[in-house]
N, C-alpha and C positions, 0 to 999 in steps of 0.2 A: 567389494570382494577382491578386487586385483588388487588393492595396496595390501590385503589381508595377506595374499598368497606371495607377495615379495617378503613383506613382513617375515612368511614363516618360513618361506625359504632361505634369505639372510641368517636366522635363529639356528635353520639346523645346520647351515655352512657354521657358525661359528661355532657351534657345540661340536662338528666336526674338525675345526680346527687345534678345540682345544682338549679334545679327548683323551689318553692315556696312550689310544692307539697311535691316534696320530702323531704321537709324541716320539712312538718310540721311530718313525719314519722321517725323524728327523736326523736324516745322513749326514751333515757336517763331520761327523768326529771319522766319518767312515771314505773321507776325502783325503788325497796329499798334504802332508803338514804343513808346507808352505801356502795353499789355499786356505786352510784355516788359520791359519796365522793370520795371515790378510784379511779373514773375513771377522776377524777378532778386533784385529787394530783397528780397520774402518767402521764399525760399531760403536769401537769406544770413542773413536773421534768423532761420529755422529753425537753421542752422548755429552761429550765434554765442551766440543763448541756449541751444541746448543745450550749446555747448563752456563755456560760464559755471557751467551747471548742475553737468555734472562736474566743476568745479571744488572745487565745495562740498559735493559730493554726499558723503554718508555709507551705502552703501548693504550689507546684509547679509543674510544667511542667509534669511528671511523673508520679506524684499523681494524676492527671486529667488525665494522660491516663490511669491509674491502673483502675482507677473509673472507667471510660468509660466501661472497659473491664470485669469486674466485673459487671456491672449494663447489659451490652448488655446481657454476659453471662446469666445471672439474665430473663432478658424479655424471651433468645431465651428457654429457660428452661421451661419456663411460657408458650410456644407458643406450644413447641414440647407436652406438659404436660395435652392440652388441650380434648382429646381425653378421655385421663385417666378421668380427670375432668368432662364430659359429660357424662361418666359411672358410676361416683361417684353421680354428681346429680341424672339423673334417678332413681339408686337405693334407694336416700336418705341418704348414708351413709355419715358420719362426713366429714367435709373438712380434707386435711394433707398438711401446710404448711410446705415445706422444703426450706423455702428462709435464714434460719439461716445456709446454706453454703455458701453463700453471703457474709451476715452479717458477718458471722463471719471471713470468710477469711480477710474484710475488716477491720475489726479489728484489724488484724496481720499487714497489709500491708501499712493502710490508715491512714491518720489524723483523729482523732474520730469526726470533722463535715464535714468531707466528708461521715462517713459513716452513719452519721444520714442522709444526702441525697441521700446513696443507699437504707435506710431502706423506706424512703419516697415515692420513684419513684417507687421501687419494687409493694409496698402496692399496690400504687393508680392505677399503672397499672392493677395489680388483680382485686379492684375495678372496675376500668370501663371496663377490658374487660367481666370481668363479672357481670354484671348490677345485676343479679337475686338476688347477696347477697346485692345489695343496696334495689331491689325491696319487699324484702323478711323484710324491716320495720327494721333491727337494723345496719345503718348504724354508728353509734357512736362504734359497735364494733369492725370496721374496723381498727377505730382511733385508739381504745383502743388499739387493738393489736400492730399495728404500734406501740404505744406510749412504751409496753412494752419491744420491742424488741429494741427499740432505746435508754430504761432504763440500758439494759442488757448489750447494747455493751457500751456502755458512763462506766458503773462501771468497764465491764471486761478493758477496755483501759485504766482507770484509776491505777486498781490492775496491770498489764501488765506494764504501764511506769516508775513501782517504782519498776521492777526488773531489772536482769543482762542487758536481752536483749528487751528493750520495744518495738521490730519492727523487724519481720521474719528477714528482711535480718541481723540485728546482732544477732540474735540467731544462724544465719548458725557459724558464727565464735567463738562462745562461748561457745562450748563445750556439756560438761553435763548442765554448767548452763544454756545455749539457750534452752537445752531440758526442762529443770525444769522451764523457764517460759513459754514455750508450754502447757506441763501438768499443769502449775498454771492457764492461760486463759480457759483452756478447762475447766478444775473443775471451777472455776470462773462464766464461761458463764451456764456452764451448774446449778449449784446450783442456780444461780440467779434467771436465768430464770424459777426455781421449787420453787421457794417462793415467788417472787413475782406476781403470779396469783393466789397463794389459796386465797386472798381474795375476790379476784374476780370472787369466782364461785359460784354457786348459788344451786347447789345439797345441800339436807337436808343431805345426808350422810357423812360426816366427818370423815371415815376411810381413813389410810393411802393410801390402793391403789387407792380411790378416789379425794385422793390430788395429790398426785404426778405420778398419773398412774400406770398400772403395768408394768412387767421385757421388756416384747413387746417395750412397747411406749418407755421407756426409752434408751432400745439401739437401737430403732431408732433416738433416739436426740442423742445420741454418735456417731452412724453411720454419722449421717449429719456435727456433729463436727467435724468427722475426714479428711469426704470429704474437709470440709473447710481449712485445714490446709494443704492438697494434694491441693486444689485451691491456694490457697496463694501461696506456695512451689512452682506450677507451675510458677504462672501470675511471681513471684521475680528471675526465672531461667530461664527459654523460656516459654514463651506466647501459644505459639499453643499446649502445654501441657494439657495446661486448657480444651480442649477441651474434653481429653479424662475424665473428670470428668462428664460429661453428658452421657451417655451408663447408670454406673451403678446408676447414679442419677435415672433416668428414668424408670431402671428394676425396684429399691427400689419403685419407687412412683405406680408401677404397681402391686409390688408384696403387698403393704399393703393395696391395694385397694381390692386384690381377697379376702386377710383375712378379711376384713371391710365385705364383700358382703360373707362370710362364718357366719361370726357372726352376720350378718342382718337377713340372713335366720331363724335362730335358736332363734331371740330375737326381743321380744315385744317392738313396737316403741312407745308408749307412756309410758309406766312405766319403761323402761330397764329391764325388768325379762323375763326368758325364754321364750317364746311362747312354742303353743302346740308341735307343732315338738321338736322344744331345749329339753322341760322338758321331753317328752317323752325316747327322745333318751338317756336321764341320767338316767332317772330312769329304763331304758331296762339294761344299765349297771350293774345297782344297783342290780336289780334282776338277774342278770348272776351272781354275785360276791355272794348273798346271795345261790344263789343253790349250790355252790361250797365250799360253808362253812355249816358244819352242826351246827344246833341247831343255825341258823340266824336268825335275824329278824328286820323289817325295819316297819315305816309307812308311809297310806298315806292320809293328812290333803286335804278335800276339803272345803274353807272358798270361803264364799260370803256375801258380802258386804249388811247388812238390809236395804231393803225402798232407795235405792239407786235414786231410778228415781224422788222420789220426791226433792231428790237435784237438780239433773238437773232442774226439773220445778221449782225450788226456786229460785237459783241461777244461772240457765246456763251450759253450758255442758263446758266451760274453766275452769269454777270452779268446775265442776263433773272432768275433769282429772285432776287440780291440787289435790284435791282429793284423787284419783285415785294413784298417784305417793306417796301421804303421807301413803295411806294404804299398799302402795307396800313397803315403806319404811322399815313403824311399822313391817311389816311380816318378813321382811328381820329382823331385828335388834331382835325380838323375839327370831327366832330359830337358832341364834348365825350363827356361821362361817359353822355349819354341815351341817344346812338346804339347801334344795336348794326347788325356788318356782320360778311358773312359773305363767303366767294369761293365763287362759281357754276365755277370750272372757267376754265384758261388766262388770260387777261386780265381776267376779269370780275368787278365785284365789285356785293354788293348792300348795302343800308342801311334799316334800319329807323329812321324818325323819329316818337319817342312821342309824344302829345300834343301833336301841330304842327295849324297851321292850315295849310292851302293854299301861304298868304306863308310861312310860316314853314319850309314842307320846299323852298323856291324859296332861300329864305336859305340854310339849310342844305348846299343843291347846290352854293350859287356859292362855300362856302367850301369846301367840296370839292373845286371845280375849280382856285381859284387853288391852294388846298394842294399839289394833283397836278403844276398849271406851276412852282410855287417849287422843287420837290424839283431837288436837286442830289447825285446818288447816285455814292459812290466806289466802286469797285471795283478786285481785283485785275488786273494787268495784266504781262504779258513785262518790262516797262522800269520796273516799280513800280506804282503804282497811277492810275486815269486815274478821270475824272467823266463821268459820264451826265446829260447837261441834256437840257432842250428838251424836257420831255416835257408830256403834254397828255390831256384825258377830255373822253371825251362821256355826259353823263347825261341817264338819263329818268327823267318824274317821275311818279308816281302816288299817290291820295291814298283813302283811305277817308271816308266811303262815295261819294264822286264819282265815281270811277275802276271801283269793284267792288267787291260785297261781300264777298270772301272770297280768301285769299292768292294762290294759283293767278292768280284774275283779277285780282289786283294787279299782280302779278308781270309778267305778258301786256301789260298795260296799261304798265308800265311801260316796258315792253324793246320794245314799241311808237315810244314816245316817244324811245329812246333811237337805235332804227332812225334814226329822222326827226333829231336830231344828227349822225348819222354821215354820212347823204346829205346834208346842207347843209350842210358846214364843217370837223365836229369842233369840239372842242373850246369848246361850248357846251351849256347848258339848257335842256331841250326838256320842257315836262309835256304831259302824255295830252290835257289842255283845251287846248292850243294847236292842236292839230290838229283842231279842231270834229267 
């Protein structure tokens, strides 16, 4: 009765995926033209180095069962994972594909179009058993990612067949060199796959850790490369090895789940900046570190966003939080690397300035402010896409220990200051000491 009920539920995922409806929910063409482009080009290069691949391919008896066992592995992974995955919805926090220990073992072991057909099956299973990321309108991303990952392994199998050992079991017999094309595939896979998705992302921030992640993410993709290579090592020595590669498969997909749902707590889901609790909890810090140093001083910017609402009534409230994400930007990008800001709720935002003098959190504001008047925000529109200008901030300033000793009455002090902006003008800087 339960393989009947997987059964039928897989059937209606896939009848739901291939419906007319769902069809017409497929947003690609309703993307920037540069992300379709890219998501065009990586498609056909999925397509064409894998039609290359069979070309050459020599694949037999063994190779179907590697596959087999690799790809089961693959689902049963996906199956035990699913728990984790239901606690990752609920909370909202990011997907964490770890099928690149798959892939990638498959790479060491397999004909590269066999493994563009474990990257295939793996995907579309994800796919249908979980329908919500079809339901949820960006089913072309699904592709996309597939497409990527089957970019990734077709180049590392390429870079891999032009060294000592192109295929795990002869690197077991080749020494140092088997090793050195190990670590050649792993850097291989690994760099590939971090360049080609910067173009495909869509964040206005263009810093490094936003391209390529930070140190977390990254040895997490090392971590799963490695797995992959203990996979392969297995499936090419004894078989029921493999097995034990799912245990810490499974703790890893648990344990970055709890960090996911640590950093959810702490951070604002439409702009990515701290929420109240996050920002608070830094800036408690900030103020422990300044009492412990004499003659410290820190500030604290409260910015809010002018006349806000009547965007929403202009535009729409998708165009008020794309918005919303640009002013978060500008703020971010104003007060450099030191700053830290968080959103207080609807148009509001705050900023911690470390180690500022008085002048220095005054500086700080007014490159905030102009940042906030520069911004020239696109968004979707009926007729294609339209710009959102003319926008404007009123901030208040408040400084430690001048203002208050302690967050709360920083805070107070500040949003004080920021009042007395809003009633004289807008869009100017107002500190706590100007109003005697």
């Amino acid at each position: 009765m339960a393989d009947t009920d997987i059964a039928d539920r897989t059937t209606r995922s896939f009848r739901t995926a291939i419906s007319p409806a769902q069809w017409k929910q497929w947003n690609l063409w309703t993307q920037r033209p540069g992300l379709i482009a890219y998501c065009l080009l990586i498609e056909t290069a999925a397509v064409v180095t894998t039609a290359i691949a069979a070309g050459t391919a020599h694949v037999g008896g063994w190779d179907l069962l590697v596959f087999g066992i690799l790809g089961g592995f693959g689902l049963l992974q996906a199956e035990l994972g699913r728990e984790v995955e239901r606690l990752r919805l609920m909370a909202g926090t990011p997907h964490i594909n770890l099928t690149s220990v798959w892939s990638f073992a498959g790479v060491l072991v397999l004909p590269s179009v066999l493994v563009t057909g474990l990257v295939a099956i793996l995907y579309l299973y994800l796919a249908l058993r979980r329908p919500y990321r079809l339901r949820r309108g960006a089913p072309f991303r699904v592709v996309f990612n597939a497409a990527l990952v089957v970019v990734t392994c077709q180049a590392t199998a390429a870079v891999l067949s032009q060294t000592a050992a192109p295929r795990l079991d002869a690197a077991l017999h080749s020494g140092w060199a088997g090793s050195g094309s190990l670590a050649l595939a792993t850097v291989t896979y690994f760099v590939i796959a971090a360049l080609i998705t910067i173009p495909g992302l869509s964040a206005p921030d263009r810093s490094l850790r936003t391209l390529f992640g930070g140190w977390g993410d990254n040895l997490l993709e090392v971590a799963t490369l490695c797995l992959g290579i203990l996979t392969a090592l297995a499936v090419t020595t004894m078989v029921e090895l493999a097995l034990c590669v799912l245990p810490p498969l499974l703790v890893i997909h648990r344990a970055v789940l709890v960090k996911q749902l640590e950093i959810a707590a702490t951070t604002d889901e439409k702009t990515g900046l701290f929420n109240t609790t996050g920002w608070h909890a830094l800036a408690t810090r900030e103020l422990d570190r300044a009492e412990r140093t004499a003659d410290a001083s820190f500030g604290v910017l409260m910015v809010d966003l002018d006349r806000f609402k009547r965007i929403n009534d202009q535009h729409g409230h998708l165009s008020g939080d794309a918005v919303l994400r640009a002013v978060a930007t500008a703020i971010t990008g104003a007060v450099r690397d030191y700053g830290s800001v968080g959103r207080f709720g609807g148009e509001e935002f705050v900023v911690l300035v470390p180690d500022a003098r008085p002048a220095e959190v005054r500086v700080a504001a007014e490159r905030v402010r102009v940042a906030v008047a520069r911004l020239a925000v696109e968004v979707p529109a009926a007729s294609g896409r339209k710009t959102i200008d003319g926008l404007s901030a009123s901030i208040g300033i408040a400084t430690y220990p001048d203002s208050g000793s302690g967050i709360d009455s920083l805070v107070h002090a500040a949003d004080q200051a920021l009042y007395r902006a809003k009633n004289t003008g807008r869009n100017k800087v107002v500190s706590i000491a100007d109003l005697g």
